[in-house]
LUMLUM-873337 format. One record per residue (C-alpha): y, z negated, x; residue number from 1. Coordinates in steps of 0.02 Angstrom, whole numbers, plus 50000, padded with zeros to 5 digits. Each point is the difference from the previous one (the first is absolute). Last residue first. Layout:
N
PT      y      z      x  seq
PT      Y      Z      X  NUM
...
This chain:
596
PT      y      z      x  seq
PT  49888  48712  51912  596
PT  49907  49867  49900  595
PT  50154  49989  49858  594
PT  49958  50193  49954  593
PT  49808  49992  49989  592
PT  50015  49824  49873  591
PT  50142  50123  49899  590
PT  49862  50127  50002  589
PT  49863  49897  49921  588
PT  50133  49942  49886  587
PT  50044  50192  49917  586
PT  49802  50028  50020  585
PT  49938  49841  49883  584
PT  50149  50040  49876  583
PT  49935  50170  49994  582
PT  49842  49938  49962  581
PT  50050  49880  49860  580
PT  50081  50159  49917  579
PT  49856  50100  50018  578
PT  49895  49880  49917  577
PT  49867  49880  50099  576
PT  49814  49997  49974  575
PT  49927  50072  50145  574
PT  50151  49901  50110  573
PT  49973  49829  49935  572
PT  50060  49946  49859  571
PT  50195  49942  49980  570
PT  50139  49901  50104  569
PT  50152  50080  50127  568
PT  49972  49849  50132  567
PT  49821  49953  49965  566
PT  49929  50164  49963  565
PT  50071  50055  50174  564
PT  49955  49866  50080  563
PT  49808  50045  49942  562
PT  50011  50181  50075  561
PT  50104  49929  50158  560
PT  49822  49857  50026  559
PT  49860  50140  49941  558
PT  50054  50127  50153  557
PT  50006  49868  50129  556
PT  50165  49954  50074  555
PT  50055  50100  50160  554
PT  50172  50011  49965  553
PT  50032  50178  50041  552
PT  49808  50052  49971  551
PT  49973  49909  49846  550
PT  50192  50098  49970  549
PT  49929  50167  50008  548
PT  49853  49974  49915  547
PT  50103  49907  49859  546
PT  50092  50159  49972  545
PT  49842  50118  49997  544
PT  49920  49886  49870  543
PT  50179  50018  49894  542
PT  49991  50173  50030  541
PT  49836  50027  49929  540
PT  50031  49871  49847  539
PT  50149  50107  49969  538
PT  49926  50164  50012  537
PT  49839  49919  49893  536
PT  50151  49971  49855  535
PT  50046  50173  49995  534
PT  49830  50055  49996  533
PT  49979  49904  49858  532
PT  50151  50082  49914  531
PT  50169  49894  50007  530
PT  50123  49901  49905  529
PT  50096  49874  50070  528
PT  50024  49831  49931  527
PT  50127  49916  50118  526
PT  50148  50106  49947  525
PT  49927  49971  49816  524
PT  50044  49821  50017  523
PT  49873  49891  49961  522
PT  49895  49887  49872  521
PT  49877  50101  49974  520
PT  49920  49962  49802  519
PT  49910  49857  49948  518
PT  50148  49875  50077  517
PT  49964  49844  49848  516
PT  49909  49898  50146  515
PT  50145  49999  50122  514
PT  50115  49905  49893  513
PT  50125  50087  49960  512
PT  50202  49974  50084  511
PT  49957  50112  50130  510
PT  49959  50152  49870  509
PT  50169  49983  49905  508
PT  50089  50003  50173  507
PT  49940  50169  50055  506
PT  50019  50083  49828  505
PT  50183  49948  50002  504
PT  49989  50062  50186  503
PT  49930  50173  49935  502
PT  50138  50024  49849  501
PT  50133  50000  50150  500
PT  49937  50091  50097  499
PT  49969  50128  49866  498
PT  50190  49942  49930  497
PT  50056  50068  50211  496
PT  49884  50167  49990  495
PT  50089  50052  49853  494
PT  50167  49966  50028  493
PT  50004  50103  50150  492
PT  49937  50144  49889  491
PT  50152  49992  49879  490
PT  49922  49929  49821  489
PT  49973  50044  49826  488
PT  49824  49979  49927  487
PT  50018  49814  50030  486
PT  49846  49912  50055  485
PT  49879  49942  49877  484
PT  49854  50037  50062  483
PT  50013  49915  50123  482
PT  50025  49842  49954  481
PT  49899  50053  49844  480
PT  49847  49987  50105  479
PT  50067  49807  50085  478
PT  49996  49949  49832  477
PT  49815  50065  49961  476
PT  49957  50129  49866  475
PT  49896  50090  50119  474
PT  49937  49865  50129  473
PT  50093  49990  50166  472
PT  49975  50041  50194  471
PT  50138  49965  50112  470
PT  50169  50104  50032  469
PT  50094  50127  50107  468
PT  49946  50132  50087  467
PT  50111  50123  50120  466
PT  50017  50188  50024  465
PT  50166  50023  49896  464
PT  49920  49918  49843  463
PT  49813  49928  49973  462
PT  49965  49863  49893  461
PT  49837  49907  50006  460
PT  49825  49960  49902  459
PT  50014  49956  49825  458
PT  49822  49978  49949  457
PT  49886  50111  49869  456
PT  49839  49981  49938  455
PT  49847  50136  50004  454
PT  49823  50016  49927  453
PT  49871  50117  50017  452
PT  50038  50176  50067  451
PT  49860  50114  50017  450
PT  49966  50077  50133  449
PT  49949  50189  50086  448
PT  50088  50044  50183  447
PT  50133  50078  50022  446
PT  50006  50178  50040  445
PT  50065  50096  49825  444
PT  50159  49880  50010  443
PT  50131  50109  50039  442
PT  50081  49998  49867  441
PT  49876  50123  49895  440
PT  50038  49948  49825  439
PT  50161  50068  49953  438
PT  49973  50179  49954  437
PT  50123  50102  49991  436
PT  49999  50093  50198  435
PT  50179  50019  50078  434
PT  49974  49861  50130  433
PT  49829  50001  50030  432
PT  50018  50068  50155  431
PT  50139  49860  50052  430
PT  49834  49893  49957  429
PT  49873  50072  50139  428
PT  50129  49986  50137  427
PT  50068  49855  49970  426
PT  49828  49875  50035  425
PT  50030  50021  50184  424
PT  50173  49930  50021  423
PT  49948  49854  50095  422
PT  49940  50111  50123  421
PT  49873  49941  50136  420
PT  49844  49935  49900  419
PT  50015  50159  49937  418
PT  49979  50100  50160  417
PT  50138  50149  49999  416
PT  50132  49972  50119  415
PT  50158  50031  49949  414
PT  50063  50153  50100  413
PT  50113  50089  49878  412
PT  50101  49857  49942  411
PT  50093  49983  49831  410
PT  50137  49876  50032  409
PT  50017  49818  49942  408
PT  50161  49895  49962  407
PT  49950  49803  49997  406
PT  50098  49925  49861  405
PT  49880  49928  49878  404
PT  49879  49939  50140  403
PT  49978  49816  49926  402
PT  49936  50087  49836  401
PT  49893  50131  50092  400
PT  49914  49844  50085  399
PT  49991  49917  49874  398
PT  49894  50141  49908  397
PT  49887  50012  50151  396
PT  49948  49821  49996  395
PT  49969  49988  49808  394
PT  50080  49858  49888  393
PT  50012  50084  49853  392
PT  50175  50067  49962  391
PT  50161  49976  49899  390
PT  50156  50102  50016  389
PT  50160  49923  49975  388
PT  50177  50110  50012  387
PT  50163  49922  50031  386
PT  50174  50053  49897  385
PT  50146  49945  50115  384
PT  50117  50143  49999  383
PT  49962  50134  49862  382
PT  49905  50139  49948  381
PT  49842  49958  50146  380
PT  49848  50086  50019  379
PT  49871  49920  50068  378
PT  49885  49973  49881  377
PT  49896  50183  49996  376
PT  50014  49995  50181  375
PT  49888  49852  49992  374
PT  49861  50159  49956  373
PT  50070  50094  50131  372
PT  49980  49909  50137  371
PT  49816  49941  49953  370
PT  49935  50165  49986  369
PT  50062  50043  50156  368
PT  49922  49836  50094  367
PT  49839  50036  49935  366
PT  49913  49865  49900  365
PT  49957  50071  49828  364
PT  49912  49832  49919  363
PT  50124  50025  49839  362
PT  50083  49853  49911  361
PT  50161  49990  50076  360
PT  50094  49909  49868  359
PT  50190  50057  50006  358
PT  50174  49928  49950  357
PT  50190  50097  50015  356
PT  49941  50167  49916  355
PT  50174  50029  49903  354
PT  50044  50135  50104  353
PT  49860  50112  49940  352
PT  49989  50157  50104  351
PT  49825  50078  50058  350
PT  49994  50040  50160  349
PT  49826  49935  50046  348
PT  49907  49862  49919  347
PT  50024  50040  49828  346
PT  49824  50097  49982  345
PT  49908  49876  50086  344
PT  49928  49922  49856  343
PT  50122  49925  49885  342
PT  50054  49852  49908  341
PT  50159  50001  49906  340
PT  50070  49826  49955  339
PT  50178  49925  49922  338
PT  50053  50108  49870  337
PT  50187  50030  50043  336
PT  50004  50186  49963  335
PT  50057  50140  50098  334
PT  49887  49998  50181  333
PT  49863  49962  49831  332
PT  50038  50176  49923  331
PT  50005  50088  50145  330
PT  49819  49951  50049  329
PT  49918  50028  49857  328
PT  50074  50166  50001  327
PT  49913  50027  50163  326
PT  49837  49944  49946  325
PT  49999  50097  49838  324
PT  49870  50090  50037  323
PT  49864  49866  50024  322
PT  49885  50035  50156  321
PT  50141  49905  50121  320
PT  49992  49847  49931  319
PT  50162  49900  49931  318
PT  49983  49862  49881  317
PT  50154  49906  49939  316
PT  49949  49823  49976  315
PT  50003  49933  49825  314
PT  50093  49817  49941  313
PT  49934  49834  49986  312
PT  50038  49951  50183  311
PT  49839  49957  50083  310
PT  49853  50044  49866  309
PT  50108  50199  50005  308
PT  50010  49963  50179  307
PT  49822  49968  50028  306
PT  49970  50170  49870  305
PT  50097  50120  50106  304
PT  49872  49915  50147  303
PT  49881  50051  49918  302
PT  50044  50177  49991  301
PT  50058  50024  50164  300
PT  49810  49937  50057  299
PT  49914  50123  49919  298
PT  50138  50139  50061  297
PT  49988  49962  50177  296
PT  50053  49900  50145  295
PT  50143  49931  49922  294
PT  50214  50010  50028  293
PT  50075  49854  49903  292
PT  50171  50030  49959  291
PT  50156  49893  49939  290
PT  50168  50014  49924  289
PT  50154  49949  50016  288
PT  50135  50022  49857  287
PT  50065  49837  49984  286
PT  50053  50008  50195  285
PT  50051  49805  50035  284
PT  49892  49898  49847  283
PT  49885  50166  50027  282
PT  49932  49933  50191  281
PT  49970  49822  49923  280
PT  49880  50105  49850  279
PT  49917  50118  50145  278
PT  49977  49849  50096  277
PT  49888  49925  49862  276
PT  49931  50148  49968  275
PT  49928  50012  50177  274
PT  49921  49846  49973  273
PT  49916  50043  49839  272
PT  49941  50178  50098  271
PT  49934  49876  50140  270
PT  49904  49891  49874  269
PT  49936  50133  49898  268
PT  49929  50101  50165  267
PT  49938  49833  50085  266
PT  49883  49926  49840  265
PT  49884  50124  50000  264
PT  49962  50154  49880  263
PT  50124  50123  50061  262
PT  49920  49993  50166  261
PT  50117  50025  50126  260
PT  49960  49827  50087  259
PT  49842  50069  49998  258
PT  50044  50177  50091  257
PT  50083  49914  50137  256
PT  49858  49859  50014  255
PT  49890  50186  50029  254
PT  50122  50053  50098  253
PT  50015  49859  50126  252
PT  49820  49981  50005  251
PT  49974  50178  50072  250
PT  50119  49987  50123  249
PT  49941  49851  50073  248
PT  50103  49814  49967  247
PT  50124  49891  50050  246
PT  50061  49890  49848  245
PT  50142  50077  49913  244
PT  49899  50029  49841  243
PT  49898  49857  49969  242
PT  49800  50058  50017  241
PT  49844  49960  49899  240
PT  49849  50116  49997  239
PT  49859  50027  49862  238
PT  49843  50101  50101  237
PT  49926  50114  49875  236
PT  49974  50155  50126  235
PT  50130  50085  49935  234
PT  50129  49867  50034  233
PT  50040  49864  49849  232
PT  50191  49934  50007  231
PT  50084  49835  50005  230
PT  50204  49989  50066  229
PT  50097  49850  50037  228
PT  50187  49997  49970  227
PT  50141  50100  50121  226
PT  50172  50079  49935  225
PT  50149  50044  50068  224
PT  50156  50023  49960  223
PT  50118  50147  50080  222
PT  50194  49964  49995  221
PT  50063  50168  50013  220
PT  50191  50043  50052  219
PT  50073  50129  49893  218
PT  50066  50172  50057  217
PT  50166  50070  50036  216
PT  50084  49843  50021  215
PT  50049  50065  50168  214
PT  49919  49868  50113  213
PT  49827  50058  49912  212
PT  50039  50166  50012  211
PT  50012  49983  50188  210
PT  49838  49907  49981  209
PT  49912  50128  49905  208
PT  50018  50123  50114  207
PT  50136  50145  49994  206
PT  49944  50158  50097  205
PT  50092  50143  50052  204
PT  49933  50162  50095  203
PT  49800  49931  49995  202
PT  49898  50030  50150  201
PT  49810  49978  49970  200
PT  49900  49939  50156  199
PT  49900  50079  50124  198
PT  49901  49885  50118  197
PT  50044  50013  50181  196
PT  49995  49814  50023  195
PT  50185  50020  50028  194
PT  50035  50089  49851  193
PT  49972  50164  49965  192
PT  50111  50091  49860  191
PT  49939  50083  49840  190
PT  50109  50106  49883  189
PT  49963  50004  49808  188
PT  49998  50150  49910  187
PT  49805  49990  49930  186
PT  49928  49847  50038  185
PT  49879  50014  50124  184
PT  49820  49933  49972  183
PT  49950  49853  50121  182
PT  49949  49875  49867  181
PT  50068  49832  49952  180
PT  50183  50043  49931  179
PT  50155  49946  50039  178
PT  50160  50056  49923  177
PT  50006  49873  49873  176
PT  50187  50018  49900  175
PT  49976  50191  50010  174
PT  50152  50162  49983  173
PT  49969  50167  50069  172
PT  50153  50114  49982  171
PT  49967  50206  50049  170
PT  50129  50108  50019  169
PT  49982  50197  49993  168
PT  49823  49984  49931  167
PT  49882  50159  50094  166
PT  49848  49849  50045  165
PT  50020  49929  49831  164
PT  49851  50067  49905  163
PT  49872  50030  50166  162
PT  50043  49829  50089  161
PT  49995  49916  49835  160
PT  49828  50081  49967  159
PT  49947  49939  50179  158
PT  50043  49835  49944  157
PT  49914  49999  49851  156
PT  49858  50080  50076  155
PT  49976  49868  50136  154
PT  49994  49862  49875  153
PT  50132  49872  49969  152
PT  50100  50070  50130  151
PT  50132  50056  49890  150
PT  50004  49827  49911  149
PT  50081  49963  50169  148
PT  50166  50082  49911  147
PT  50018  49872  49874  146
PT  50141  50098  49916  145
PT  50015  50190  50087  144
PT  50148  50079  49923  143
PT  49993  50174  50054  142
PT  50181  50098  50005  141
PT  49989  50173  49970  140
PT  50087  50159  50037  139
PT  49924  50123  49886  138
PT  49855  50140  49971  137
PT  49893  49916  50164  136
PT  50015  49842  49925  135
PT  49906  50056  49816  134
PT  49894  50097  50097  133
PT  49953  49860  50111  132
PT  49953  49894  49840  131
PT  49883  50126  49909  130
PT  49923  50017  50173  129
PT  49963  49803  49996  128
PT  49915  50026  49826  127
PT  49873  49840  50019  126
PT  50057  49903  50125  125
PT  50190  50018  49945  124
PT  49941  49905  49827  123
PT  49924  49866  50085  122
PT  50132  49979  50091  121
PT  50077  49976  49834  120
PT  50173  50108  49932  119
PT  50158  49962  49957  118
PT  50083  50205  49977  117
PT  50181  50069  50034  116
PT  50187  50015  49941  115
PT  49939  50062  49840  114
PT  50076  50065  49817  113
PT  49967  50163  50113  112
PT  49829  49994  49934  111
PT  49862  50001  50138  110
PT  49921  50142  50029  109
PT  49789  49992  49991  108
PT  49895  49839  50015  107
PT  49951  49823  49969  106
PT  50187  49911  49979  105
PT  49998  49844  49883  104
PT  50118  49905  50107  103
PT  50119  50121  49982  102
PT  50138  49946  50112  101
PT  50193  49989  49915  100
PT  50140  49915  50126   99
PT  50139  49941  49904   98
PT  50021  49818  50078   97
PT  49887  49933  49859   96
PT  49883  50133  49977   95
PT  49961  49978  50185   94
PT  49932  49814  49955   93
PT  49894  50077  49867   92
PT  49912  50145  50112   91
PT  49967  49865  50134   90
PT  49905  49886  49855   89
PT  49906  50139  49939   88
PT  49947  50034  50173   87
PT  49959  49825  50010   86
PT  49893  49984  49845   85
PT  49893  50135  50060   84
PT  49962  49953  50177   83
PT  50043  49996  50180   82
PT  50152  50088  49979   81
PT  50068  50182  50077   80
PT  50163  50068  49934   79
PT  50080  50149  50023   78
PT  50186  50066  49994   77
PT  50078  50172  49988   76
PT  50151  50085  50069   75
PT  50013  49910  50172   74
PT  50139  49987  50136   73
PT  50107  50059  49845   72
PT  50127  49876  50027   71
PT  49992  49921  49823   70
PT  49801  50035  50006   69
PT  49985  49898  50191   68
PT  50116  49850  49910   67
PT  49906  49968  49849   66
PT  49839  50009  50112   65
PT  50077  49869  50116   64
PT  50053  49887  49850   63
PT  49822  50025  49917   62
PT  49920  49928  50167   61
PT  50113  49876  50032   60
PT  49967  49934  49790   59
PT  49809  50026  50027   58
PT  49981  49900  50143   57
PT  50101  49823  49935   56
PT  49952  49872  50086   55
PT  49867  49950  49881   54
PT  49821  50034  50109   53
PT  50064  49993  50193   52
PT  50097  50143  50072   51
PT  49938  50134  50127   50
PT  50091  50152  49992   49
PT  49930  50160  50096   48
PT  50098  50172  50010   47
PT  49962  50141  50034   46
PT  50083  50180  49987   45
PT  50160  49882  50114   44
PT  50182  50003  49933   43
PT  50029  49880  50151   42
PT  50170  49916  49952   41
PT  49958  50033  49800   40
PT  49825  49914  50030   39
PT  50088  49833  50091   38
PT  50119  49995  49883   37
PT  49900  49997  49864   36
PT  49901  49878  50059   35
PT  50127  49901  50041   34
PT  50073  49990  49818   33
PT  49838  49978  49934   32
PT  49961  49837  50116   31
PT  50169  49951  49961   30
PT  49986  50022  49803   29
PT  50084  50154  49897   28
PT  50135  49991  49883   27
PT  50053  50161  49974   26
PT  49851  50035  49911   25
PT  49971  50198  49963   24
PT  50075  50060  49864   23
PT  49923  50154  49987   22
PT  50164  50139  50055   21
PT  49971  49934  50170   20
PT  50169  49905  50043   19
PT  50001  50034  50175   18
PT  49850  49862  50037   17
PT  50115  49927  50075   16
PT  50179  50032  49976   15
PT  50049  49826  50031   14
PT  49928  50029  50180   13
PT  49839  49904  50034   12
PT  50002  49800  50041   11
PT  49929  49942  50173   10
PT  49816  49998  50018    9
PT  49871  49847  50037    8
PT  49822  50069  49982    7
PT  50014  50048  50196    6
PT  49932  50180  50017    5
PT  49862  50061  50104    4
PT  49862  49900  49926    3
PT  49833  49968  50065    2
PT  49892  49921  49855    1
C-alpha cells in the first residue's frame, strides 16, 4: 500500500486531543499518534488508514471523531461495518469514550440521546437515500471500517458512493486493502505505478512488521501439519496422497478436505496438539484462549465434540444462523473457558484479546481470508505474549504464513485469467460476507469425494519467513518440543529456542539407527513444499541448467545428471523432491561458476 506518511510521528501537543468533553485516551500509541497528526496537518474529506488486524483502528478512529465533534468540524457521526456483530461492537467501544451510535438504527429522526448511527454496508445498499439525507441535514463524519468491503459487489459500492457522497469528512479504515477484482472502492485514491497499473494509495499505513517491532502485535509461530490422506473420487477410484507432497489442484483439495474430516484421525490429533500449546501458552497468560475457524456448520459441530473427548470440558459454539452468535461471543472474550470454534464469523474485526492459539480448519485459500483470520491471534496486551496457529500442510497456506508481512494494495489492472491471480477465489466469498448462512465457503466447485481415512504427522515450524524442524509423530518428544515453547517471549528469542529445539531434534535422529527413521528425517528448510507444477518448474530448470553446462563442459547429458545424484544423493530426477532438486541446481551452478 502506497503511503504518504512515515508511520513514525513525533509526540502531539499536551493539549491534544483539546480535552474533548468524552474522554478520549490520552494515551495514544505511535502509529495513532502519527496518524493523527498526519490527518490534523492535512484536514483532508478523505482519508485512508491502513493498519494490520490488532493495531488498534477503532481506538484512532474514535479519537479523531472525538476530536472533529469537540471542534465542531462535524456534528454527527456514522459508522459503516462489515457485519452485525461489528457494528455492535463499534457502537460499544464509543460508549466507552462517551460517544452514543444507535446500532439499531432502520429509519426516521434519530433521538438526540445520539451522536450518530453503526450501520452495515449491507444496510447502506439497501436505503442509500435514507443515508444521504441523513448527511445532507448535518455535518457528518463517515466511519468506513473494512472499507474494500465496499467493493464487494458493484451495488454496494455504488450505494456507498450514493449515501456518503455529500459526508463532510469521510475516514476509511482496512487491515487487507487488496482485493481480487477490478471494482473501485469507494473513496479510495489510485496512483499508477511504473507498470502503469493503478494502485490504492493509503494516507498512513502501519504494517504488521512495524507493529511487530513495537510490541503492538504478537509474533506467530505457525505449526504445521502433514500425514497421509485416503479418499474415494466420484468415479470410485480410492486415492492415497501425503499432504505436502507435490500434487494437482484437484488432489490437493480433496487430501485438504480429508484431513478435515471430522471422522479421521488428523482433525483430533491436530486439535489435541493444539491443546497442548494452548495449556504451555496459559502457564504464562492464564487467560488465553483458543479458536478453531471451520468450513461449515457440520463440521463446527464435531469438532465442539473432539474437544469436549479432548479436554473434558464444552466448546463454545458460534454459527452465524443462531441468534445469539454475538453474545456468544462476548461472553467467551470474558470468561476463561478454554475453546470457541467458529465458522467464519470471527474472522474479521472481531475483538477477543485473549485469542493467542488457532486451528485453521477451513479449505478457504485466498490470501485475504487468510490475513484476517490469523488477525484474530495477533493481538498483543502485553510484551512478549506469542501467538501459534496450526495448519495443514498445503502449498498456498505456507506460503501466506511465510508472507505475514508483505503489505498489498488493491490494483485496478490485475489481470483477469485465473490461473493468473492468486487472489481469484476472493471475489465470490467477500460477497458472501453479510449473508447467515455458513455453508457456502467457497466450495460449491470442487469436485465430489468421500474422505476415507487420515493420520496426522508433525511437519515444520514456520516464524518470521523461515522453517524449522523434522517430521514427528503426534505425541512424540520431539512434538512437545515444540509444542511446548513458552507463551511469553521477545521475537528474537523466538526464532533463536526454534533453532535451538531443531538441532536437539537434529542430533536425536543421528544417533538412531537408520532402520527406526519411518518418517523424513530433515530439516524443513530442505523440505519444501510445492504444487506439481511447482515441482515440474524445478525439474524444467534443472534440465535447462545441465544443458547449459553439457555444453560448457562438454560431458554427456546422462554423465552431469548421474554426478549430480552422486555428489548431493537421492533418486533420479523423475522421482526426486523439490528439495533434492534444488540441491541438484544450487551445485550445478557452483560446477558453472568454477569453469569460468
Amino acid at each position: 500500500m502506497t503511503t504518504s506518511t512515515s508511520a513514525s510521528s513525533h509526540h502531539l501537543s499536551p493539549a491534544f486531543p483539546g480535552r474533548a468533553p468524552w474522554g478520549t485516551a490520552s494515551k495514544l500509541r505511535a502509529w495513532q499518534q502519527g496518524a493523527m497528526e498526519a490527518y490534523l496537518q492535512q484536514q483532508p474529506r478523505d482519508f485512508l488508514t491502513v493498519a494490520t488486524p490488532g493495531a488498534g483502528k477503532t481506538t484512532f478512529a474514535l479519537t479523531l471523531a472525538s476530536w472533529l465533534l469537540h471542534h465542531h468540524v462535524v456534528q454527527q457521526v456514522t459508522v459503516v461495518a462489515p457485519t452485525e456483530h461489528l457494528k455492535k461492537q463499534w457502537a460499544e467501544a464509543a460508549a466507552r469514550i462517551g460517544i452514543k451510535l444507535d446500532p439499531d438504527y432502520s429509519a426516521g429522526p434519530l433521538s438526540k440521546e445520539y451522536h450518530g448511527v453503526a450501520v452495515t454496508y449491507a444496510g447502506v445498499g439497501v436505503r442509500p437515500m435514507l443515508h444521504r439525507n441523513r448527511v445532507e441535514q448535518r455535518k457528518t463524519l463517515v466511519i468506513l471500517d473494512e472499507i474494500h468491503h465496499a467493493g464487494d459487489s458493484r451495488s454496494w459500492g455504488e450505494a456507498c458512493q450514493e449515501a456518503f457522497e455529500p459526508a463532510t469528512r469521510r475516514l476509511a479504515l482496512t487491515g487487507t486493502p487488496f482485493r481480487s477484482d477490478t471494482n473501485p472502492i469507494p473513496f479510495v485514491d489510485y496512483a499508477e505505478d511504473r507498470d502503469g497499473l493503478r494502485r490504492s494509495v493509503a494516507d498512513y499505513t502501519y504494517g504488521y512488521g512495524n507493529a511487530l517491532g513495537d510490541g503492538v502485535v504478537r509474533p506467530v509461530i505457525f505449526l504445521s501439519y502433514s500425514g497421509n490422506m485416503r479418499w474415494r473420487t466420484k468415479a470410485g477410484d480410492e486415492i492415497e496422497a501425503r499432504l505436502g507432497e507435490p500434487m494437482t489442484k484437484d488432489a490437493i483439495s480433496q487430501a485438504w478436505r480429508t484431513a478435515l474430516d471430522p471422522h479421521g484421525e488428523w482433525m483430533p490429533a491436530v486439535l489435541g496438539a493444539a491443546d497442548r500449546r494452548l495449556s504451555e501458552v496459559r502457564k504464562s497468560i492464564p487467560d488465553a484462549g483458543g479458536l478453531v475457524i471451520a468450513s461449515d456448520q457440520d463440521s463446527a459441530r464435531a469438532y465442539a465434540r473432539l474437544l469436549r473427548d479432548i479436554t473434558g470440558v464444552g466448546a463454545t459454539l458460534v454459527l452465524s444462523d443462531d441468534s445469539g452468535a454475538s453474545q456468544r461471543i462476548e461472553d467467551f472474550r470474558g470468561s476463561q473457558e478454554r475453546w470457541m470454534v467458529a465458522v467464519r464469523m470471527v474472522s474479521e474485526g472481531v475483538d477477543v484479546p485473549r485469542l493467542a492459539v488457532g486451528v485453521y480448519a477451513t479449505t478457504i485459500s485466498t490470501p485475504l481470508f487468510f490475513a484476517q483470520a490469523v488477525g484474530r491471534f495477533v493481538r498483543s496486551r502485553r510484551r512478549g505474549e506469542t501467538a501459534s496457529v496450526f495448519l495443514p500442510t498445503i502449498p498456498a497456506l505456507l506460503g501466506f504464513a511465510n508472507e505475514m508481512e508483505v503489505e498489498r494494495d488493491h490494483v485496478l489492472d490485475k489481470p483477469k485469467k485465473a490461473d493468473d491471480d492468486p487472489y481469484a477465489e476472493e471475489a465470490d466469498l467477500l460477497r458472501e460476507a453479510e449473508r447467515e448462512q455458513d455453508e457456502d465457503t467457497g466450495d460449491g466447485d470442487q469436485l465430489p469425494f468421500e474422505a476415507l481415512e487420515s493420520d496426522a504427522v508433525f511437519d515444520r515450524v514456520m516464524y518470521d519467513g523461515a522453517e524449522f524442524g523434522m517430521q514427528a509423530h503426534p505425541g512424540s518428544e520431539e512434538e512437545q518440543d515444540y509444542l511446548g515453547i513458552p507463551g511469553l517471549l521477545e521475537p528474537e528469542q523466538v526464532q533463536t529456542l526454534l533453532q535451538k529445539r531443531q538441532a536437539r531434534q537434529i542430533s536425536h535422529s543421528r544417533k538412531r539407527p537408520d532402520a527406526e527413521a519411518d518418517l523424513l528425517e530433515m530439516p524443513a528448510d530442505r523440505r519444501p513444499v510445492v504444487t506439481h507444477k511447482e515441482l515440474l518448474e524445478l525439474r524444467k530448470q534443472l534440465n535447462n541448467l545441465v544443458g547449459a553446462y553439457v555444453h560448457q563442459s562438454g560431458k554427456p547429458h546422462g554423465v552431469v545428471h548421474n554426478e549430480l545424484r552422486r555428489v548431493c544423493g537421492g533418486p533420479p530426477s523423475a522421482e526426486a523432491t523439490a528439495g533434492q532438486i534444488e540441491a541438484r541446481i544450487a551445485k550445478v551452478r557452483e560446477w558453472a561458476v568454477r569453469m569460468r
